[in-house]
C-alpha positions as CSV (number, residue, x, y, z in Angstrom):
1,X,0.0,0.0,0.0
2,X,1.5,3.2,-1.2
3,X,-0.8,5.6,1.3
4,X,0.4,7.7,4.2
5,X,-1.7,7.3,7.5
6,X,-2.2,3.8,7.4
7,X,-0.1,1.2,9.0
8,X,-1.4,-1.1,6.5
9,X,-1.9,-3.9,8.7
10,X,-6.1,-5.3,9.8
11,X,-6.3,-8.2,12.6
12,X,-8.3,-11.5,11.3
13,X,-9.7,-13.4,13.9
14,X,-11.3,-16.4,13.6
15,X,-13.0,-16.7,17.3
16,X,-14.8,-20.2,15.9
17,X,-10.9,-21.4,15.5
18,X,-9.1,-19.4,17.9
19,X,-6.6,-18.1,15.4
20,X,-4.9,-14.9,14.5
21,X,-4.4,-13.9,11.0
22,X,-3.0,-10.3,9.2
23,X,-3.2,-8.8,6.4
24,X,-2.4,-5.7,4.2
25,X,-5.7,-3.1,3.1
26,X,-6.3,-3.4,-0.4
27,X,-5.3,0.3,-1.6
28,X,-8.2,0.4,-4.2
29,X,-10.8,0.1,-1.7
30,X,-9.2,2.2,0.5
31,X,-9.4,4.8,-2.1
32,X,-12.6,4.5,-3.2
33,X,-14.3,4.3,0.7
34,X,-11.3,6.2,2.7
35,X,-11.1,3.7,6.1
36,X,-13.5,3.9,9.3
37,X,-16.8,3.5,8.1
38,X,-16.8,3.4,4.4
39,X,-14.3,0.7,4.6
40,X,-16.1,-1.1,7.3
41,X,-19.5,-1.0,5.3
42,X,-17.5,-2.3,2.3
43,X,-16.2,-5.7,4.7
44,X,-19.9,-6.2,6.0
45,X,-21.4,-6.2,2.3
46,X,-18.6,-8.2,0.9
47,X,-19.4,-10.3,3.8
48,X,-22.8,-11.4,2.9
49,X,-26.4,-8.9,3.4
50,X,-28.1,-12.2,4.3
51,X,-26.1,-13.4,7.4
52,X,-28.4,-13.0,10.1
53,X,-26.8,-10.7,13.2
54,X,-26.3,-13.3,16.1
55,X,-24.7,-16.1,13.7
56,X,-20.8,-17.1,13.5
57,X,-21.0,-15.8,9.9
58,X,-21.6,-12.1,10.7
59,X,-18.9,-10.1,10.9
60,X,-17.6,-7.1,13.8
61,X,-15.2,-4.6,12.6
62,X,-13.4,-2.3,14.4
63,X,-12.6,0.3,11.5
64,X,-10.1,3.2,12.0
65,X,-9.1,5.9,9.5
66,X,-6.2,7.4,7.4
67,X,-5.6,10.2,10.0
68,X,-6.9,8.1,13.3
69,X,-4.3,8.9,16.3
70,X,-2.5,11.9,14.1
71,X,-2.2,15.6,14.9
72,X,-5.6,16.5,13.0
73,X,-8.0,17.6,15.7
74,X,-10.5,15.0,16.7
75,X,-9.1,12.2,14.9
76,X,-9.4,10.0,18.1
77,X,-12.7,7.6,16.5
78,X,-13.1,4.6,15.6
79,X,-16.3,2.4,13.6
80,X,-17.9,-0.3,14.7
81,X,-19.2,-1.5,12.1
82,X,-21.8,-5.0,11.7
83,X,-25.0,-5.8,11.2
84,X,-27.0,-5.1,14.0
85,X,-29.2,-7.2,15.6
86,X,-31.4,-4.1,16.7
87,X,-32.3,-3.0,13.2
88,X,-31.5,-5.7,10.4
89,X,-29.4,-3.1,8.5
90,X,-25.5,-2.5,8.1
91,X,-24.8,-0.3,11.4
92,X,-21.6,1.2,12.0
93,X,-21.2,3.2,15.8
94,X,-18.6,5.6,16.8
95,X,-16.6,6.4,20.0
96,X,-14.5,8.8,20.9
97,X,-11.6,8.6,23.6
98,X,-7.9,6.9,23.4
99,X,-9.2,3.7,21.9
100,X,-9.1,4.3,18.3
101,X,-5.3,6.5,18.3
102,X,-3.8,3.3,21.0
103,X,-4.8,1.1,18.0
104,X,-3.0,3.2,15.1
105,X,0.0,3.3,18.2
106,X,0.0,-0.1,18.4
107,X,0.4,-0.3,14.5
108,X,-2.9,-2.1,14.0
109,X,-5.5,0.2,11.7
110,X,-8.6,-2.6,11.7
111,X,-9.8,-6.0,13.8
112,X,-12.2,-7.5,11.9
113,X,-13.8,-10.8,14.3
114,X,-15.3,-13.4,12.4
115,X,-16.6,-17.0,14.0
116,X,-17.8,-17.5,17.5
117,X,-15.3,-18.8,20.7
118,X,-16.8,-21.4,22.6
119,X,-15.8,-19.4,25.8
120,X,-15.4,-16.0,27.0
121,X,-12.3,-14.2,25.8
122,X,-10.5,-10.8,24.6
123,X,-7.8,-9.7,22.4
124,X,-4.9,-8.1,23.5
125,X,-2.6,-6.1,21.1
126,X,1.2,-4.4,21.4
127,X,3.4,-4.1,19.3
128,X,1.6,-5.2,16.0
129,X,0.5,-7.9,17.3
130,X,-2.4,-10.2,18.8
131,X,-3.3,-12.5,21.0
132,X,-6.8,-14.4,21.9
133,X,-6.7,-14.4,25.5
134,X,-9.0,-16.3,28.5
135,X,-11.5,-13.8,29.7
136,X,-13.4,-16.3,31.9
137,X,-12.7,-13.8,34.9
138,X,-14.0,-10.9,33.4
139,X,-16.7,-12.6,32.1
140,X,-20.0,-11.0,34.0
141,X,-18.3,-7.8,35.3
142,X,-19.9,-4.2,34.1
143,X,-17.4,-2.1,32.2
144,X,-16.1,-0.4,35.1
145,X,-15.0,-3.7,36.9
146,X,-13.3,-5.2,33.2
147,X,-11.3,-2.2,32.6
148,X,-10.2,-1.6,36.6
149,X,-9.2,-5.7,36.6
150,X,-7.4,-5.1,33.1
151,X,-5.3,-1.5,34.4
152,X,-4.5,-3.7,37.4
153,X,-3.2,-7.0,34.9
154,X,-1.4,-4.4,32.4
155,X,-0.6,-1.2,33.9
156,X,-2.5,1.8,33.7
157,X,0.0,3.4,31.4
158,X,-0.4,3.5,28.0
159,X,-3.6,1.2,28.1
160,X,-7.2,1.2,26.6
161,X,-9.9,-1.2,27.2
162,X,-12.7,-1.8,25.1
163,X,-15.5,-3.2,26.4
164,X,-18.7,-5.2,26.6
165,X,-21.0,-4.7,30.2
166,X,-23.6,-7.3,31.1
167,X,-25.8,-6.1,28.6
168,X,-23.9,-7.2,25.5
169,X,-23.0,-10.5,27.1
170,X,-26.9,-11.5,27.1
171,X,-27.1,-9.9,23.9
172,X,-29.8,-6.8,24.9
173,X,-30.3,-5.8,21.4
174,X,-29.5,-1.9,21.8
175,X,-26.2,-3.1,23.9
176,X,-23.0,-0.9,23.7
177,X,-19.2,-0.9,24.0
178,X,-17.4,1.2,26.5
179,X,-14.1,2.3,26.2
180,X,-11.9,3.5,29.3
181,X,-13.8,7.1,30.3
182,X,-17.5,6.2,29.9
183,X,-16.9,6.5,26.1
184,X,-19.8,4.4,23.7
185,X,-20.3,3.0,21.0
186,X,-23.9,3.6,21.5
187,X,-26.2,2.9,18.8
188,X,-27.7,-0.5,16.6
189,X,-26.6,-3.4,19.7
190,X,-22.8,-3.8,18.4
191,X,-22.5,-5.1,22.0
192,X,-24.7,-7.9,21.6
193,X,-23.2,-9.3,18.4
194,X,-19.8,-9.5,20.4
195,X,-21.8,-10.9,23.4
196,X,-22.9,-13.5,20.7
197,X,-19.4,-14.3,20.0
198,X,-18.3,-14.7,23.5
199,X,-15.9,-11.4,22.7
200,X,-15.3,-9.6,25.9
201,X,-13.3,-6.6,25.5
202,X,-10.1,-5.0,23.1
203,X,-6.9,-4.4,25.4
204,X,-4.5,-2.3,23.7
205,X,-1.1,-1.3,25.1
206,X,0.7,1.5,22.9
207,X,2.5,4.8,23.5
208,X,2.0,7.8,21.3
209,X,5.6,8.6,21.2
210,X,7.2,7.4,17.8
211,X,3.9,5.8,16.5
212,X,2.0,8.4,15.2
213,X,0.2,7.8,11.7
214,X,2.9,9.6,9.0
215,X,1.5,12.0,6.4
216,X,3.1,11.7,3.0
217,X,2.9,15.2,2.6
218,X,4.4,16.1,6.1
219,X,4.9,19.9,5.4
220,X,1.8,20.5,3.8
221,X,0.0,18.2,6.1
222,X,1.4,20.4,9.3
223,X,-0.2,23.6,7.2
224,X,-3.9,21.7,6.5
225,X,-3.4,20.9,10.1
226,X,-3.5,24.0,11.3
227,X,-5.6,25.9,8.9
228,X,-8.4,22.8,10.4
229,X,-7.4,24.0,13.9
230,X,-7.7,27.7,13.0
231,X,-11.1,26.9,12.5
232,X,-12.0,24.8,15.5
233,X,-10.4,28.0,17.1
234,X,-12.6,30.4,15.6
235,X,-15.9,28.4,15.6
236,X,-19.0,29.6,17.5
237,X,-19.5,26.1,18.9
238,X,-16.3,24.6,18.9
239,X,-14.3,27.5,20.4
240,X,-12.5,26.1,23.2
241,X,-13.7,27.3,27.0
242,X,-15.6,30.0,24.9
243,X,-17.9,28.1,22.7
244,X,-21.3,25.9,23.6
245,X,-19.8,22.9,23.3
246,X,-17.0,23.4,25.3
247,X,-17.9,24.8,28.1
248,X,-21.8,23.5,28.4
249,X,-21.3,19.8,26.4
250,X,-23.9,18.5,23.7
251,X,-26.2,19.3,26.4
252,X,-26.3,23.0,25.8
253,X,-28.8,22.2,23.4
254,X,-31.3,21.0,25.8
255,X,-32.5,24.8,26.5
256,X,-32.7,26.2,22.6
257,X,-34.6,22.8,21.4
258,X,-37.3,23.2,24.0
259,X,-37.4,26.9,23.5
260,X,-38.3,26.5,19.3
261,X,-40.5,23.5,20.3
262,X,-38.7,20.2,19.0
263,X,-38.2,18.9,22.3
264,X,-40.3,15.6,22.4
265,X,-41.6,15.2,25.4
266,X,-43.6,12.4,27.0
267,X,-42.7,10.0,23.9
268,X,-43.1,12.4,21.3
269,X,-46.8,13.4,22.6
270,X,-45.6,16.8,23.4
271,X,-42.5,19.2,21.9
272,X,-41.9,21.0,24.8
273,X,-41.7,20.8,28.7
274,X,-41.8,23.3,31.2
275,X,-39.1,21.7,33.6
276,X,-36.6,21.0,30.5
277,X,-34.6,23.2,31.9
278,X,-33.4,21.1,35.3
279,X,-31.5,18.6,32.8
280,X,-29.9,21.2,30.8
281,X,-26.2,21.6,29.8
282,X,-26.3,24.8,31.9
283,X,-27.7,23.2,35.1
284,X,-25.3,20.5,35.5
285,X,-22.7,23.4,34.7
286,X,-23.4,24.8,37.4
287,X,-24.6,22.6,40.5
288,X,-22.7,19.0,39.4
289,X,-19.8,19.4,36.6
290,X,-16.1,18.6,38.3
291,X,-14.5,18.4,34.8
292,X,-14.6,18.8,30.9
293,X,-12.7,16.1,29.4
294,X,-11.5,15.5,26.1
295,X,-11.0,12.7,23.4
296,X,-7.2,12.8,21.3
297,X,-6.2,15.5,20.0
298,X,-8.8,17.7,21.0
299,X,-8.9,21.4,22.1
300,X,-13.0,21.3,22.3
301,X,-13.4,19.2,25.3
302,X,-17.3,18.5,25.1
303,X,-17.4,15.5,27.6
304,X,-19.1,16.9,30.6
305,X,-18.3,15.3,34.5
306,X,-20.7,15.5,36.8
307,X,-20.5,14.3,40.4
308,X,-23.5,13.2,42.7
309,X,-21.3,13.5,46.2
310,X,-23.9,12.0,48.0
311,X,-27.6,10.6,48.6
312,X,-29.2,7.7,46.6
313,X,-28.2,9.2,43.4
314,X,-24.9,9.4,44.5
315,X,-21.8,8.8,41.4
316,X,-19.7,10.4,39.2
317,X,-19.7,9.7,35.4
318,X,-18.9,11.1,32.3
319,X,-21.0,11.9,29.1
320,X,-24.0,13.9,30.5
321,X,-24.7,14.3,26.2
322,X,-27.7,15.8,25.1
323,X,-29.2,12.6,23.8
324,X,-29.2,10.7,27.1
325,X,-30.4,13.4,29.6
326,X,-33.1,14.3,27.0
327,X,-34.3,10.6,26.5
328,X,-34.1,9.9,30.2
329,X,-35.4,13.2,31.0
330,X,-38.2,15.0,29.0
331,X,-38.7,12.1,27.1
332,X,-39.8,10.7,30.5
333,X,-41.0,13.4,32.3
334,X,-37.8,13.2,34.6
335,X,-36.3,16.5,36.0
336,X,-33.9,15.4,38.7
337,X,-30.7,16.0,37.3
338,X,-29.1,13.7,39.9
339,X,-30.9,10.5,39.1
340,X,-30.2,11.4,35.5
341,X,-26.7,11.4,36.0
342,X,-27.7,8.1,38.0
343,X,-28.9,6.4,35.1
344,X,-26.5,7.2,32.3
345,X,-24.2,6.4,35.0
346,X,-25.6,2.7,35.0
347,X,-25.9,2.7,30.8
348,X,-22.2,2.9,31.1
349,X,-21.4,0.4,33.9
350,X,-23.8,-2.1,32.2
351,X,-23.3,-1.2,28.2
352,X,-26.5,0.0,27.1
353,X,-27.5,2.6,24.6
354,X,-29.2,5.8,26.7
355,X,-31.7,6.5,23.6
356,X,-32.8,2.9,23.4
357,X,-33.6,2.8,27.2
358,X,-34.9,6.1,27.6
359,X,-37.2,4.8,24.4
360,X,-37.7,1.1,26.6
361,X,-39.0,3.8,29.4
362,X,-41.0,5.9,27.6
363,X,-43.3,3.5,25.7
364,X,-43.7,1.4,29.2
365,X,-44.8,4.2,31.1
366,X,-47.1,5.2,28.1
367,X,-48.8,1.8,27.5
368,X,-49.2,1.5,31.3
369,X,-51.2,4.7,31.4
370,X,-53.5,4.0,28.7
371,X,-54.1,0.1,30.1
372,X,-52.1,-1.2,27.0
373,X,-49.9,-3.3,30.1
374,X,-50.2,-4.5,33.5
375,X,-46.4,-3.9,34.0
376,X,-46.3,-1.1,36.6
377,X,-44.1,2.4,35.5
378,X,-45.1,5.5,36.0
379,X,-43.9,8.8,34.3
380,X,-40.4,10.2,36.1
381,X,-40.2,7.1,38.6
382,X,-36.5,7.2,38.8
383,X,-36.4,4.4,40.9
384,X,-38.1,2.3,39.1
385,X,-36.4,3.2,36.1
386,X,-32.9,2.5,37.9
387,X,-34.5,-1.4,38.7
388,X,-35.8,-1.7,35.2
389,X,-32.3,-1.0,33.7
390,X,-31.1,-3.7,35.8
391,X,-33.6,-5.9,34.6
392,X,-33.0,-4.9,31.3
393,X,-29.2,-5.5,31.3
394,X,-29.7,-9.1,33.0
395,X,-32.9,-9.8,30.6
396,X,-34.6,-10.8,34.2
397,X,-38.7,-11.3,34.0
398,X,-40.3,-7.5,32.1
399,X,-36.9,-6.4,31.4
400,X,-36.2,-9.4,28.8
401,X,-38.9,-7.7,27.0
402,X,-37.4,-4.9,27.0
403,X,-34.1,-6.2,26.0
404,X,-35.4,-6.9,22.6
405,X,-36.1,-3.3,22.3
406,X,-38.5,-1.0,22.5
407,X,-40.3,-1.5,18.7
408,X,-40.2,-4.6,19.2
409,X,-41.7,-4.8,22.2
410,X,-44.6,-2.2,21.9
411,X,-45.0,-4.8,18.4
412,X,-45.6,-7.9,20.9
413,X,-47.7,-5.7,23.1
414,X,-50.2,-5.0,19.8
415,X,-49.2,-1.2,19.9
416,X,-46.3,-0.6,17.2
417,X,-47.5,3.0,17.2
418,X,-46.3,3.9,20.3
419,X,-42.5,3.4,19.5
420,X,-41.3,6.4,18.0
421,X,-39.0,4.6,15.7
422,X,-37.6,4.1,12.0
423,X,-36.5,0.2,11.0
424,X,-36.2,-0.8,14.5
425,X,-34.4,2.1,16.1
426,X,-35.4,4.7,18.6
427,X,-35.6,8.7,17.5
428,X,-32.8,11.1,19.4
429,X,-34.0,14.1,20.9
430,X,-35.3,16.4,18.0
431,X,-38.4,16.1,17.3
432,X,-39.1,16.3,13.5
433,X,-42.4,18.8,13.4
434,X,-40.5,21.4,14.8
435,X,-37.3,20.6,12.5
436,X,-38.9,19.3,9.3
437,X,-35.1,18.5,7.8
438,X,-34.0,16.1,11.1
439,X,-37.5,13.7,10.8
440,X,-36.6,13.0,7.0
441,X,-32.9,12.5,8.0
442,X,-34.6,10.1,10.1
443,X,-36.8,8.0,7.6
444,X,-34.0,7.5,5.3
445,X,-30.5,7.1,7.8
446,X,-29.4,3.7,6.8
447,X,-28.8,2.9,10.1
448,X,-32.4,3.3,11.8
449,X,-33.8,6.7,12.9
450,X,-30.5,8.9,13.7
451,X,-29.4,12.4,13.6
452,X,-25.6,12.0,13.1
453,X,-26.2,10.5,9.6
454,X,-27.2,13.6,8.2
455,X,-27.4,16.9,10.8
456,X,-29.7,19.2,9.2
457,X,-30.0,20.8,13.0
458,X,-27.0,22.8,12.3
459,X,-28.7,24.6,9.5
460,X,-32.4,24.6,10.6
461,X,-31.1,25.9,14.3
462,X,-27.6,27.2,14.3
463,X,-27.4,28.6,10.6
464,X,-24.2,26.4,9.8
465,X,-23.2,26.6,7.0
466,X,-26.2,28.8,6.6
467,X,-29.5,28.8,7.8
468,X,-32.5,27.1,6.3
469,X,-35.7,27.6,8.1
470,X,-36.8,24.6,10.4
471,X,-40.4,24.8,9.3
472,X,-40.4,24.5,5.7
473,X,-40.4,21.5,4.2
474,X,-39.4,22.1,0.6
475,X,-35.4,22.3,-0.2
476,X,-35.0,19.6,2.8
477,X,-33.9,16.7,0.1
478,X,-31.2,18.8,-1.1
479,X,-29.9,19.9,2.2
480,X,-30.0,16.8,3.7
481,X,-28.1,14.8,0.9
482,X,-25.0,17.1,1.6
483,X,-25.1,16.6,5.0
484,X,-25.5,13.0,4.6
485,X,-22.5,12.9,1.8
486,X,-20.4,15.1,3.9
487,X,-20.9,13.3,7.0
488,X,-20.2,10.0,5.7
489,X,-16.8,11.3,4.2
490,X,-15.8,12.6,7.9
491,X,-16.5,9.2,9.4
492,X,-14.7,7.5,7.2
493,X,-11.8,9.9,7.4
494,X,-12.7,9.2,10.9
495,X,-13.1,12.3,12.3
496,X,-15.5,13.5,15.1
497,X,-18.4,15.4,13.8
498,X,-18.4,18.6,15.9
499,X,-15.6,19.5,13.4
500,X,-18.0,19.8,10.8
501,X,-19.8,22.6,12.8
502,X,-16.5,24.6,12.0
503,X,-14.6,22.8,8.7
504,X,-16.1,22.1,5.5
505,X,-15.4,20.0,2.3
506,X,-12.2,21.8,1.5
507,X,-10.5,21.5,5.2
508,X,-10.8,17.3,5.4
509,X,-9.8,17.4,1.7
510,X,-6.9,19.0,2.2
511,X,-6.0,17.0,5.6
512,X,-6.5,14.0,3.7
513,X,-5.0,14.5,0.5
514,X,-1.3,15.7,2.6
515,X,-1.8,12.6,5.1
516,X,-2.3,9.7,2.0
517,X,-0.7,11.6,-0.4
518,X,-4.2,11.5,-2.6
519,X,-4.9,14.8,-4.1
520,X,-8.6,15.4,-3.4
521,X,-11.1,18.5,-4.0
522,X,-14.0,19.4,-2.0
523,X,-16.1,18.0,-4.5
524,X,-14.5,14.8,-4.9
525,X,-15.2,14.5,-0.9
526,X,-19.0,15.2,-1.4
527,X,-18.8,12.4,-4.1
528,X,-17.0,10.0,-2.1
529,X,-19.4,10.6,0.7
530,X,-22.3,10.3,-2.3
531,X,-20.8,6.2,-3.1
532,X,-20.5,5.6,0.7
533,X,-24.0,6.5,1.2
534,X,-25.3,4.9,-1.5
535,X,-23.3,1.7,-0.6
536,X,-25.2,1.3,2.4
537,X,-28.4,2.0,0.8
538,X,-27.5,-1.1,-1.7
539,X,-26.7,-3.2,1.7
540,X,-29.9,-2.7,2.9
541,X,-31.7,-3.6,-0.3
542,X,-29.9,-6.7,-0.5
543,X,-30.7,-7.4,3.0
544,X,-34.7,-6.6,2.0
545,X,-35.0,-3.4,2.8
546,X,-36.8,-1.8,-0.4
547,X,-39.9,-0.1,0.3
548,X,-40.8,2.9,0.7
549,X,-42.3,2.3,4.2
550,X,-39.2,1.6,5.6
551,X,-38.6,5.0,4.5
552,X,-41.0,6.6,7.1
553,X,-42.0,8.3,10.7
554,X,-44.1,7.1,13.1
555,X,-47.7,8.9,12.0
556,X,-47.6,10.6,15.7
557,X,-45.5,13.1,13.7
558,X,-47.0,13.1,10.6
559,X,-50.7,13.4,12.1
560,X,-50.5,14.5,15.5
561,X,-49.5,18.7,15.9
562,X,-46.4,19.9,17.4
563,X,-47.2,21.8,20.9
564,X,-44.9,25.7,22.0
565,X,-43.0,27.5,19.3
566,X,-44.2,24.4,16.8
567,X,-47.2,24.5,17.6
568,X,-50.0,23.0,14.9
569,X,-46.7,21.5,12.5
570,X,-46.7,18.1,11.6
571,X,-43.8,16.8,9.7
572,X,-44.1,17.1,6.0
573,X,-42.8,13.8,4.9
574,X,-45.1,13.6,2.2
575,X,-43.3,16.9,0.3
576,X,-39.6,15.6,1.4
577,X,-39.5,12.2,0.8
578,X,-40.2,12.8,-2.6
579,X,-37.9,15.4,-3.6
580,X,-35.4,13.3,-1.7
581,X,-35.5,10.3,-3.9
582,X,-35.3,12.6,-7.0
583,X,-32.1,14.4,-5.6
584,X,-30.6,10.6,-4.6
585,X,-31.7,9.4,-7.7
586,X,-33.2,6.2,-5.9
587,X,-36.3,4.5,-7.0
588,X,-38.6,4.3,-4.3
589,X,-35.5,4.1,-2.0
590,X,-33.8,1.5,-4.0
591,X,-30.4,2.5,-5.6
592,X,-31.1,1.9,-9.2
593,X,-28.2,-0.4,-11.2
594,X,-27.4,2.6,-13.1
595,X,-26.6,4.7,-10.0
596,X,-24.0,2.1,-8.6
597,X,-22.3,2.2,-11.6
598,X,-21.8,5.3,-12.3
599,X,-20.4,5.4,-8.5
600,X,-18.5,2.6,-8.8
601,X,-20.0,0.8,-6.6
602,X,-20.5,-2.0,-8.8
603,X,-18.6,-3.2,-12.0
604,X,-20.2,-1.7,-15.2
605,X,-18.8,-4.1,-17.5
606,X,-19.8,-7.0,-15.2
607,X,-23.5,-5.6,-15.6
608,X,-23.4,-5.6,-19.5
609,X,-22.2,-9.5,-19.7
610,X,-25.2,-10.0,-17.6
């Protein structure tokens, strides 16, 4: 391989046979689908779109990119990348931390796990190389317990652990990896398909010093660098101890999404809340925060501390996001900022996706109320919320109902329509009458209902690049396709998204092209990003997924009006999913032949012998 910021070595490991194989990156696909998850997506598909999730033939790759552990600001991500269990489609789910740069240290760039191991185990990797290793005394510890026993086996120097709680290892389908500071891999239940292969946890042991990724370009890469950090510098948001994100967390947005009236509340029957404001960024800012951490390499430092110093509630965690105090919060009609912290606190310790379960909450406490259930949970219960995650994680009596998530669950209960949910997976916390662009970015992420496929919110509320207005419906194809296209560039580059809320096309062009030593434009990212999105699209077909109506809300938001600033908007899906196809160039949200083609997704010539 003749590409800088690679080390051009993947892991192969065959859990069924307890083997360890390498190999090189083929330089062709690298080029074509850049690393992380365009690369990962790639492996899956090659793999098979028919394997079913929890089967030795499925596939978990752990995907970094090109600049991964370098000097470019927030290039400490990694992809995991499978088919989830959760949803049906390819997933691929990001965390931030030390992780992903100890495994570029290390000289590894991708694990790709394959097979199942007839008992509990981990791979540990230094130096290049990796080892299947006995994890029977590990085996039924949360995170926090794994990674302490792990620091205490290795050192605590130069080590990351990446790991599976109890959740993954009785495969609860919206189960997550944690890496060493309350870090996730949230979304689609990658935990559960290494829970179904008896994979416990990554150790890595690496040093920075001497094993950064090289650039080919290394003088112009030191100048893309900094123009990219310039940016970050400057940004609104990103400005560090200045801007939003720094100094509140994701969780500053808690106050402006309720104020405009896209904060769902009570499962979506509602899009604002009076007492929003008690699990706000600014609240925990100041009454619990202790510390803003950061990820490698950067200078933003959105992960908020908090610290409980006593009563029930009592802990200290990491990653009070937006997401999770919402979906545990308003989304439940909880306002104690202290039992919130509680139960992200437990997400973490047990490996479970804080949308999902605020999501298993919600619908429980709304088919209790309307007699749907006899199962007993009533709106902003924490306690019983804190027992239910238990129950959840352990998949003990109710909570192994739960475990199989929350669509599919309201599905067995005969009321589908109370899951607020697109191909399996739960919404995140904007509710799409009040941003019209977010619900169709929604319906048509590949991954399930998502924001971070395609962010529209940082047009339709923070007027980045420029603002659009949340409202309107038409133009919302458009401006969702580049933030879908530009997005799926960035993690496949793998770097963090808040960058994109200060760089554009041109900056991860020109820190890629000096890194690999591939001279790209801006548009040549957006079309890259256009043949990664599309090859998940054509994943998903294969794997069945071809109508429209897997295209679609939940009709509580395209029947039922928004309430505050919102008030009397339903999403317009009928206006946006249309114009999006025409813009995509899909057939009723199937990637035509022609379309692959002419992204070279497929082999033209192949296609005419046919």
């Amino acid at each position: 391989m003749n590409l800088g910021g690679f080390k051009n070595k993947e892991v192969v490991v065959d859990l069924s046979s307890s083997s360890v194989s390498y190999r090189e990156i083929n330089e062709d696909d690298a080029r074509k689908y850049i690393g992380g998850r365009g690369l990962g997506v790639k492996y899956v598909l090659d793999n098979g779109p028919e394997v079913e999730p929890f089967s030795e033939e499925n596939i978990l790759c752990i995907m970094t990119g090109p600049v991964t552990g370098s000097r470019s600001s927030m290039s400490g991500r990694l992809a995991v990348v499978t088919k989830s269990p959760l949803t049906g489609t390819v997933t691929d789910s990001h965390m931030g931390g030390w992780t992903a740069a100890r495994l570029k240290w290390a000289g590894v760039d991708n694990i790709i796990f394959k097979g199942k191991s007839d008992k509990p185990v981990y791979l540990y990797i230094e130096d290049g190389k990796a080892e299947i290793r006995d994890a029977s005394e590990v085996w039924g510890l949360g995170t926090r317990g794994t990674i302490a026993a792990f620091k205490e086996k290795y050192g605590e120097n130069d080590l990351s652990v990446m790991t599976i709680g109890q959740a993954g290892e009785n495969r609860v389908l919206f189960s997550s990896f944690i890496n060493e500071h309350d870090r996730a891999a949230g979304r689609g239940g990658t935990a559960a398909v290494a829970g179904y292969k008896l994979l416990k946890a990554i150790v890595i042991k690496a040093a920075q010093k001497g094993n950064m990724p090289e650039p080919k370009l290394a003088n112009e890469y030191k100048e893309a660098n900094k123009k990219a950090v310039k940016a970050i510098l400057d940004g609104g948001l990103t400005a560090p101890n200045k801007g939003g994100l720094s100094v509140y967390g994701t969780n500053v947005l808690t106050n402006l999404i309720n104020e405009v009236g896209a904060l769902p509340t009570k499962n979506s029957q509602f899009t604002n809340w009076d007492e929003a404001e008690k699990h706000s960024g600014e609240y925990y800012n100041k009454h619990l925060l202790v510390a803003n951490n950061t990820c490698h390499a950067c200078p933003v430092g959105c992960k908020i501390e908090v610290e409980v110093k006593e009563g029930k509630y009592k802990t200290r965690v990491e990653s009070i996001e937006f997401e999770s105090a919402w979906s545990i919060g308003a989304n439940c009609l909880l306002s104690d900022a202290e039992a919130i912290a509680k139960l992200i606190d437990l997400c973490n310790e047990y490996g479970l996706d804080t949308i999902e379960l605020g999501h298993a909450f919600s619908v429980t406490m709304e088919a209790y109320e309307k007699g749907i259930i006899d199962e007993k949970l009533e709106w902003g219960d924490a306690d019983a919320m804190i027992e239910l995650t238990r129950k959840i994680s352990m998949r003990e009596g109710f909570g192994g109902v739960l475990a199989e998530g929350p669509a599919n669950a309201t599905a067995a209960w005969g009321a589908p329509e109370l899951s607020m949910s697109v191909k399996g997976q739960s919404i995140p916390a904007y509710d799409p009458r009040g941003i019209q662009g977010i619900g169709l970015g929604y319906a048509t992420s590949n991954r399930g209902a998502c924001h971070l496929r395609g962010y529209t919110v940082a047009s339709e509320i923070a007027g980045i690049p420029e603002p659009t207005d949340r409202l309107e419906a038409h133009g919302k194809g458009e401006l969702l396709k580049v933030f879908q296209d530009l997005l799926s560039f960035s993690d496949s580059m793998n770097i963090c998204k808040f960058s994109s809320f200060s760089e554009n096309a041109e900056h991860y062009a020109e820190q890629y092209g000096t890194m690999t030593g591939v001279e790209l434009t801006a548009d040549d990212v957006m079309k890259i990003g256009e043949r990664i999105y599309n090859l998940e699209r054509y994943y998903n077909n294969l794997a069945g997924f071809n109508n429209r109506e897997d295209d679609f809300l939940p009709k509580r938001f395209t029947e039922e009006p928004a309430t505050g600033n919102s008030a009397g908007h339903v999403s317009r899906m009928d206006i946006m999913l249309e114009e999006y196809y025409a813009v995509r160039g899909w057939k009723d949200g199937v990637v035509p032949t022609e379309k692959l083609v002419e992204l070279g997704i497929i082999d033209g010539d192949a296609v005419k012998l046919k």
